[in-house]
C-alpha positions in Angstrom: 118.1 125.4 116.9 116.4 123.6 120.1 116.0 120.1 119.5 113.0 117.7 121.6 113.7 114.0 121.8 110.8 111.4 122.4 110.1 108.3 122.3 112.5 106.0 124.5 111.2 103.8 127.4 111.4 99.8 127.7 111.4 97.1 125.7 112.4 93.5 125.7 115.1 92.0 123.9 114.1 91.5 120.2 111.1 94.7 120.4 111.5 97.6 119.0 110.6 101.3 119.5 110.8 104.7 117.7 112.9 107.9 118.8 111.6 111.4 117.7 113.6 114.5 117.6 111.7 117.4 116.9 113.9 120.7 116.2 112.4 124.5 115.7 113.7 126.7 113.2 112.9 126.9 109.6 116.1 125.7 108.8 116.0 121.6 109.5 115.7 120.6 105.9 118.6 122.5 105.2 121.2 120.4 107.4 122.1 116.9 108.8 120.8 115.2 111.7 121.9 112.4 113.9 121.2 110.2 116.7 124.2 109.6 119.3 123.5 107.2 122.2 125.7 107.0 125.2 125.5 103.9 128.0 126.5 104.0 131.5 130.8 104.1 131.3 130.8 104.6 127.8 131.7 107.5 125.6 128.6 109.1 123.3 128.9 107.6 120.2 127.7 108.1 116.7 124.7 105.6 116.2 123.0 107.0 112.6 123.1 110.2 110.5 121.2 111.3 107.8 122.4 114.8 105.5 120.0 116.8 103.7 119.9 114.6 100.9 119.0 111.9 102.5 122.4 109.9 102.6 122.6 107.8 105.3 124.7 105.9 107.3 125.1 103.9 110.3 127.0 102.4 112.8 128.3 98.3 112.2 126.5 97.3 115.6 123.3 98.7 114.1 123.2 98.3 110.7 120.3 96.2 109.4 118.5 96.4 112.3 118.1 100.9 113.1 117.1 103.5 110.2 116.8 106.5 110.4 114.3 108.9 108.7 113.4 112.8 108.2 110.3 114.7 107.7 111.4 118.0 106.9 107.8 119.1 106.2 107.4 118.5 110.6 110.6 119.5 110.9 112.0 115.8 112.9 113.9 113.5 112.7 113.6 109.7 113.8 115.4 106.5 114.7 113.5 102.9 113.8 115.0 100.9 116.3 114.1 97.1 115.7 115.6 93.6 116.8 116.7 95.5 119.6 119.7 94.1 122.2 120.4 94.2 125.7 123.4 96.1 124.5 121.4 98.9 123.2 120.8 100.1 126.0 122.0 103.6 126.3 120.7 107.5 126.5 119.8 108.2 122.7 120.8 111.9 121.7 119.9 113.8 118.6 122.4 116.0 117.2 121.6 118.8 114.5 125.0 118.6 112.8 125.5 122.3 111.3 124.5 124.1 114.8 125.9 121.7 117.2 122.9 121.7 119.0 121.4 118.8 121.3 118.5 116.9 122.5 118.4 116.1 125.7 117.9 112.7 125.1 115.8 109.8 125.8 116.7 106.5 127.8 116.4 103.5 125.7 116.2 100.4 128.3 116.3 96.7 126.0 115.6 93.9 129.1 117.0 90.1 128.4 
C-alpha cells in the first residue's frame, strides 16, 4: 500500500484546513486508517483513527474540534481540522493500520 498526503500549509489560529491521504490498492475499504502528527521535539502521536466500519476515535486535545472521514469509493482518507491551535502545529502523517505503511506527511503550521 503507498499512501499520498495533501493538504497541509498555513493557517491562523482559529482557521481550519483539510488533510488528504490518498492510498493505492484495492484493499483501503477493507482496513483502518489514521492520522499521526509529530511536532518539532515530540514523539509521533496518534491524532484520529477510523476502522472499516467507520468507528472512530480521537485524541482528548482534538476531540470536538478534528474528524476524520473515508471515501472508500476514492480510496482516501481525510482529517477536518477546525478551531485550529498554535499547538497543532506539527507534521501530520497517515497511517494505513493493517500494512503499516506511511504517508509522508504534510506540515500543518497554525500562526497566533
Amino acid at each position: 500500500v503507498q499512501l499520498q498526503a495533501s493538504g497541509g500549509g498555513l493557517v491562523q489560529f482559529g482557521g481550519s484546513l483539510r488533510l488528504s491521504c490518498a492510498a493505492s490498492g484495492s484493499i483501503f475499504g477493507a482496513n483502518g486508517m489514521a492520522w499521526y502528527r509529530q511536532a518539532p521535539g515530540n514523539e509521533r502521536e496518534l491524532v484520529a483513527l477510523i476502522d472499516r466500519s467507520g468507528y472512530t476515535n480521537y485524541a482528548n486535545s482534538v476531540k470536538g474540534r478534528f474528524t476524520i472521514s473515508r471515501d472508500n469509493a476514492k480510496n482516501t482518507a481525510y482529517l477536518q481540522m477546525n478551531s485550529l491551535k498554535p499547538e497543532d502545529t506539527a507534521v501530520y502523517y497517515c497511517n494505513h493500520i493493517s500494512s503499516g505503511a506511511w504517508g509522508q506527511g504534510t506540515l500543518v503550521t497554525v500562526s497566533s
